[in-house]
C-alpha positions in Angstrom: 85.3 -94.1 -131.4 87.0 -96.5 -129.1 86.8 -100.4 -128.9 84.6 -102.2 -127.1 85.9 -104.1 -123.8 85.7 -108.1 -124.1 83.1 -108.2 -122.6 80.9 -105.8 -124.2 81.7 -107.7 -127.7 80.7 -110.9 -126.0 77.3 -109.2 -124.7 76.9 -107.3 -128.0 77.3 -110.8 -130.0 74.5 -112.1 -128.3 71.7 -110.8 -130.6 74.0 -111.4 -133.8 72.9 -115.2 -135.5 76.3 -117.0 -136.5 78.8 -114.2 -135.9 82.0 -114.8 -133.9 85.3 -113.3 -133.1 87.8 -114.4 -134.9 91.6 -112.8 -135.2 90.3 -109.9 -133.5 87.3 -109.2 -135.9 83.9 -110.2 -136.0 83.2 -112.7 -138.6 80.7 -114.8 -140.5 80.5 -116.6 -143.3 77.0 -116.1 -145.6 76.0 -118.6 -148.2 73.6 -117.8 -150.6 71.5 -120.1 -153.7 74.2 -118.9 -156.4 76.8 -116.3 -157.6 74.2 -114.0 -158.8 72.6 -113.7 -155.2 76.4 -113.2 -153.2 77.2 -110.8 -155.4 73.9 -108.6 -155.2 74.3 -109.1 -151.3 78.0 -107.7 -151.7 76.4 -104.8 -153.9 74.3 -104.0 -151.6 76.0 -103.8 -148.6 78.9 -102.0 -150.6 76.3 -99.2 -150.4 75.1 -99.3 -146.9 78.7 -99.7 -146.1 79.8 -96.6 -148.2 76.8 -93.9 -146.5 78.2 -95.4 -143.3 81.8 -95.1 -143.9 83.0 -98.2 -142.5 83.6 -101.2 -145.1 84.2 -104.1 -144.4 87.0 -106.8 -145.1 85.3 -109.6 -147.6 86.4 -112.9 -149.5 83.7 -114.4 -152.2 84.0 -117.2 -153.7 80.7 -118.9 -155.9 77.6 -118.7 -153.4 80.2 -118.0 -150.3 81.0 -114.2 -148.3 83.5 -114.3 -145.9 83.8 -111.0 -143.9 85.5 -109.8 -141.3 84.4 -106.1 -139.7 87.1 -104.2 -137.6 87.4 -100.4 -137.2 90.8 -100.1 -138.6 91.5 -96.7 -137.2 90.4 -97.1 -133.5 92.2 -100.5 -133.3 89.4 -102.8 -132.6 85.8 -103.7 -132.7 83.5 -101.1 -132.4 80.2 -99.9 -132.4 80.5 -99.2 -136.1 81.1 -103.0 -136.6 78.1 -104.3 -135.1 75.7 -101.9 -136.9 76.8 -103.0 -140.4 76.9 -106.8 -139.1 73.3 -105.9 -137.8 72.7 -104.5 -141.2 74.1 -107.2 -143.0 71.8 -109.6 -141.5 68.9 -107.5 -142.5 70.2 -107.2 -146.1 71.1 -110.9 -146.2 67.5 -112.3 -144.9 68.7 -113.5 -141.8 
């Protein structure tokens, strides 16, 4: 799988809510009501992430998830990154 151009990522963030590039990954920050809600978020996505063989890079701190999604191997943003952001969306109610 090979990264997408600039301006594909740029057309591609267009119908993600609150993502951005950032250091060369796509990123968001989610917040959530509480600890216990993040961290069944992260749990669930661990799973999505795991059937789809692409994980992604993640900071939580309290109610907070900080992720970053780059495919590692192909040296970029890929296809692979905007289907588990899409997914994550989904998963987080947004």
């Amino acid at each position: 799988m090979s990264p997408k151009s600039p301006d594909e990522i740029l057309t591609e963030l267009q119908s993600l809510v609150g993502w951005e590039v950032k250091d060369g990954k796509l990123h968001k920050t989610y917040r959530f009501a509480d600890f216990v809600r993040a961290f069944g978020f992260m749990t669930q996505v661990a799973l999505v992430a795991e059937t789809m063989e692409h994980h992604p890079e993640w900071f939580n701190v309290y109610s907070r998830i900080t992720v970053d999604l780059i495919t590692h191997d192909a040296g970029g943003i890929t296809e692979k990154d905007f289907a588990l952001a899409q997914k994550m969306d989904e998963l987080a109610g947004s």
